[in-house]
DSSP file (Angstrom, degrees, kcal/mol; ACC not computed):
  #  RESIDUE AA STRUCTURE BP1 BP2  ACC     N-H-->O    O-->H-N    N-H-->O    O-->H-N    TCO  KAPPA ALPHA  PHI   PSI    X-CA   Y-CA   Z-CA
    1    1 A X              0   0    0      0, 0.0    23,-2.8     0, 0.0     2,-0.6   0.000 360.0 360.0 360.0 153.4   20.6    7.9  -11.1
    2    2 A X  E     -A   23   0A   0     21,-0.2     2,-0.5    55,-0.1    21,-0.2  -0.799 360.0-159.3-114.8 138.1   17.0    8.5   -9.9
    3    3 A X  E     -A   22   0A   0     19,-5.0    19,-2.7    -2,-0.6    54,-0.2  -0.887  19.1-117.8-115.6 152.6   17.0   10.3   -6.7
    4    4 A X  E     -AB  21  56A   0     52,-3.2    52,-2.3    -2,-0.5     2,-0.8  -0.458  28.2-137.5 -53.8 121.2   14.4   10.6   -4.0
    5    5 A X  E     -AB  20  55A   0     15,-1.6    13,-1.8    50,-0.2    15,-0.8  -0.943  27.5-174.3-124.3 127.3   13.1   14.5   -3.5
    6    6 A X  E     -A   17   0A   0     48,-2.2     2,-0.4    -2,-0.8    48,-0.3  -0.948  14.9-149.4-111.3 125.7   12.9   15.1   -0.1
    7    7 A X  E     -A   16   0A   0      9,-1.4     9,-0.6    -2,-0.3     2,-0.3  -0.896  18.4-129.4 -98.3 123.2   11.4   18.5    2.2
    8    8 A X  E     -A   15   0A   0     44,-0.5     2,-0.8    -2,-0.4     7,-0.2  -0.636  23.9-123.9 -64.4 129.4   12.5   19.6    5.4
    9    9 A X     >  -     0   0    0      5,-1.5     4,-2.1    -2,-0.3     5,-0.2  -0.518  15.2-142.6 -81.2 114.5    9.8   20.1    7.8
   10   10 A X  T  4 S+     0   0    0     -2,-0.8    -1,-0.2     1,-0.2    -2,-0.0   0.839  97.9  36.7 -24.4 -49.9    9.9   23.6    9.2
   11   11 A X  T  4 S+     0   0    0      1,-0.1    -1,-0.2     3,-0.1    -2,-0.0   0.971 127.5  35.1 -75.8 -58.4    8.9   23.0   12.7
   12   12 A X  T  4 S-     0   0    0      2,-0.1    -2,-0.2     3,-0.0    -1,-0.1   0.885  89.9-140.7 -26.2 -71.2   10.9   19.3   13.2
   13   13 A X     <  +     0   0    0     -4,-2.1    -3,-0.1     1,-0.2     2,-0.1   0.149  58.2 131.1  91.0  -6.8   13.5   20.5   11.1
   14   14 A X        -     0   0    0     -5,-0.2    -5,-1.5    -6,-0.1    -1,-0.2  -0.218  61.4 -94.6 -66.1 150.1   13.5   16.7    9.6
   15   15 A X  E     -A    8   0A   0     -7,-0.2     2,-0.4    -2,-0.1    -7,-0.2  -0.436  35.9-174.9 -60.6 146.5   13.4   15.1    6.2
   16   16 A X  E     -A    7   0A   0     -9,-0.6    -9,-1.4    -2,-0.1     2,-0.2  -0.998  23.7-124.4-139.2 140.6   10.3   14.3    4.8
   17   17 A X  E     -A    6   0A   0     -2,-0.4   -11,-0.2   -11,-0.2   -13,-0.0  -0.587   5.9-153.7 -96.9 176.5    9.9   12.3    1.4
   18   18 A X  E     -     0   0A   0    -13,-1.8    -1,-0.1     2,-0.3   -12,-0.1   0.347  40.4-118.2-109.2  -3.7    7.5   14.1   -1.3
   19   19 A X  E    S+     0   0A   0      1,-0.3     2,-0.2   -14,-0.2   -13,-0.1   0.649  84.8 119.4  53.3  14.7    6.7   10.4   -3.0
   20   20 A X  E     -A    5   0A   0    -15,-0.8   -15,-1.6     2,-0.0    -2,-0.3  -0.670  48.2-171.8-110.3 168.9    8.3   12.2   -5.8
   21   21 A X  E     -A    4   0A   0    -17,-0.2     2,-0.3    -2,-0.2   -17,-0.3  -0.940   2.2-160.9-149.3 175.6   11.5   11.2   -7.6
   22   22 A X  E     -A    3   0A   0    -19,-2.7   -19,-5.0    -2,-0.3     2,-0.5  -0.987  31.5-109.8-164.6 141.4   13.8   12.6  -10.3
   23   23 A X  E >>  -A    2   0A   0     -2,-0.3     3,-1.0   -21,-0.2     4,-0.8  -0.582  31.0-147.8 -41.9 102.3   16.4   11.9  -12.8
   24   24 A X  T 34 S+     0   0    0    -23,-2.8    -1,-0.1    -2,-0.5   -22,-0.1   0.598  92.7  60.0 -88.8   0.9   19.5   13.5  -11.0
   25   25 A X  T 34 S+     0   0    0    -24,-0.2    -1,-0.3     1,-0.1     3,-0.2   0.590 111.6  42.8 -81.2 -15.8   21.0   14.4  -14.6
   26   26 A X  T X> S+     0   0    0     -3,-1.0     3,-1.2     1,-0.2     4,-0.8   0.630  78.7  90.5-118.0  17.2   18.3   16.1  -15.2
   27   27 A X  T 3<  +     0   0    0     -4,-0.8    -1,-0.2     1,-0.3    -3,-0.1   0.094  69.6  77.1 -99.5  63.5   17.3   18.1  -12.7
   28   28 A X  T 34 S+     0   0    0     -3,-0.2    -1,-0.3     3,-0.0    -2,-0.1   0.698 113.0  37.3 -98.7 -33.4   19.2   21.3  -13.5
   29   29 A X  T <4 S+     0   0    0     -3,-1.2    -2,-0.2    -4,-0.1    -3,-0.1   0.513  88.0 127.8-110.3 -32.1   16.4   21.5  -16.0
   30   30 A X     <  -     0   0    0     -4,-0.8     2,-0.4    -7,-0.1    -8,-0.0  -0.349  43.8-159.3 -39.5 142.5   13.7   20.0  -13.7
   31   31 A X        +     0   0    0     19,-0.0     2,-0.5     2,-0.0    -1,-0.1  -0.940  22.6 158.9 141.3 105.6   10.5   22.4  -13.7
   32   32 A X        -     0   0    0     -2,-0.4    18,-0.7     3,-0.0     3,-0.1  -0.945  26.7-145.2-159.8 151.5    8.2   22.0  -10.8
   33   33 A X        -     0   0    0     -2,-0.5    15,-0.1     1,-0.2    -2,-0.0  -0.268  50.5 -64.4 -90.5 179.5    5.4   24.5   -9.1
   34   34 A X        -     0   0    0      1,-0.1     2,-0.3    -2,-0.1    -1,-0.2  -0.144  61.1-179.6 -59.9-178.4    4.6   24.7   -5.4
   35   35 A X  E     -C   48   0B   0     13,-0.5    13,-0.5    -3,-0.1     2,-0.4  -0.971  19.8-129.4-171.2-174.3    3.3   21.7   -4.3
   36   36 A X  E     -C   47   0B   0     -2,-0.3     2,-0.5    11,-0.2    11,-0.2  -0.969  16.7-162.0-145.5 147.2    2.2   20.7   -0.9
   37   37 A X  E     -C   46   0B   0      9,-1.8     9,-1.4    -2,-0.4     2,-0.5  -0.921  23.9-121.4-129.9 157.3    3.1   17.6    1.2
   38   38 A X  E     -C   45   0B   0     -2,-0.5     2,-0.6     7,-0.2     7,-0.2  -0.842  35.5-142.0 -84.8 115.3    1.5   15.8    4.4
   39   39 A X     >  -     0   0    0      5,-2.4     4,-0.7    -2,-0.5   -23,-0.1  -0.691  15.7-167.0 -87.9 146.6    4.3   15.9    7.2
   40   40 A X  T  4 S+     0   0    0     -2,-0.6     3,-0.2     2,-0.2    -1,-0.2   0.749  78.1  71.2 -77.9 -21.1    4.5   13.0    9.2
   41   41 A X  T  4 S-     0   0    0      1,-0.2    -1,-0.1    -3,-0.1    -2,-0.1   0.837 126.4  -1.8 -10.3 -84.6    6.5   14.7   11.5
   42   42 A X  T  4 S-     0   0    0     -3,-0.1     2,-1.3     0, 0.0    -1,-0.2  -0.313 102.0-111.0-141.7  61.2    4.3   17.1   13.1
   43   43 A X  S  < S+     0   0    0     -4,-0.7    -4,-0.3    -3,-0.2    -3,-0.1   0.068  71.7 143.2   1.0   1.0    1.2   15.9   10.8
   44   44 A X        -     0   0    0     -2,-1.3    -5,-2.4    -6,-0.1     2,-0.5   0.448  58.6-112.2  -5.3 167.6    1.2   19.4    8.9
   45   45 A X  E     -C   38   0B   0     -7,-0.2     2,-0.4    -3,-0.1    -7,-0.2  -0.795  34.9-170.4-132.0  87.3    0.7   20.6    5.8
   46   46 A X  E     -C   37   0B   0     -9,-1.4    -9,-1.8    -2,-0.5     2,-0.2  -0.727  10.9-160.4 -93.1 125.7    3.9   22.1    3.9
   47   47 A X  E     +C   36   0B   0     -2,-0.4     2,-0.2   -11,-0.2   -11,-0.2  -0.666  24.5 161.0 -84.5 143.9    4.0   23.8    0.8
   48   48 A X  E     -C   35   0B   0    -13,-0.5   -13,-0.5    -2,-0.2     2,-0.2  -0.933  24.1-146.6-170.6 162.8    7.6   24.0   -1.0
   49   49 A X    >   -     0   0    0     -2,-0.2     3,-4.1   -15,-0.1     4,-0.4  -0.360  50.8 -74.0-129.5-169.0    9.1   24.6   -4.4
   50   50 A X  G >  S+     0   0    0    -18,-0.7     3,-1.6     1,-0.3   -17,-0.1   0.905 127.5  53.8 -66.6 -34.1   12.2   23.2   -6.3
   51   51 A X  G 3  S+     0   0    0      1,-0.3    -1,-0.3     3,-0.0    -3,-0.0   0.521 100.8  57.9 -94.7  22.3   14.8   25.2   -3.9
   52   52 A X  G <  S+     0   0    0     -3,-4.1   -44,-0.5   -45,-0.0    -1,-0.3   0.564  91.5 107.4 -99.2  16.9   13.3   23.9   -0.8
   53   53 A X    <   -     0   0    0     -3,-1.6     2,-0.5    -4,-0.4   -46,-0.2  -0.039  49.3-163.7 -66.1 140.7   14.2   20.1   -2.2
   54   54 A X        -     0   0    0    -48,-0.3   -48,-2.2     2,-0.0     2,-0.4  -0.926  21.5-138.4-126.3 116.9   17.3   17.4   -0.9
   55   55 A X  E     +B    5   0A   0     -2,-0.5     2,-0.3   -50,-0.2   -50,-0.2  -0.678  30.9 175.5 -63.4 137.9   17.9   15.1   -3.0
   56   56 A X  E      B    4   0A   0    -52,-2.3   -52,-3.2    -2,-0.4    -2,-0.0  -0.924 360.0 360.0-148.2 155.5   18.3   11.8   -1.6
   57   57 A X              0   0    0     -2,-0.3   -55,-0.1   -54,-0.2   -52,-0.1   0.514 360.0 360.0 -41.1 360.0   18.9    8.0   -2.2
């Protein structure tokens, strides 16, 4: 099932989506570097790696 990877915004504390998505059998396996998102939130700029991730619908 392809899940939605979503980052909590530090400040908020909200979800935010990454525009990214992932296989959810595979991400045990999944390989990803920092990366950086625009929050809409509190219009920020967040950096985050695979363990700051939620997977979502």
């Amino acid at each position: 099932m392809t899940k939605r990877i979503l980052v909590r915004c530090p400040a908020t504390a909200k979800l935010t989506a990454t525009g990214q998505t992932v296989e959810e059998e595979a991400w045990g396996e999944t390989k990803l570097k920092d990366h950086k998102v625009t929050c809409p939130h509190c219009q920020g700029t967040h950096s985050w790696t695979k363990k700051d991730v939620v997977l979502a619908r």
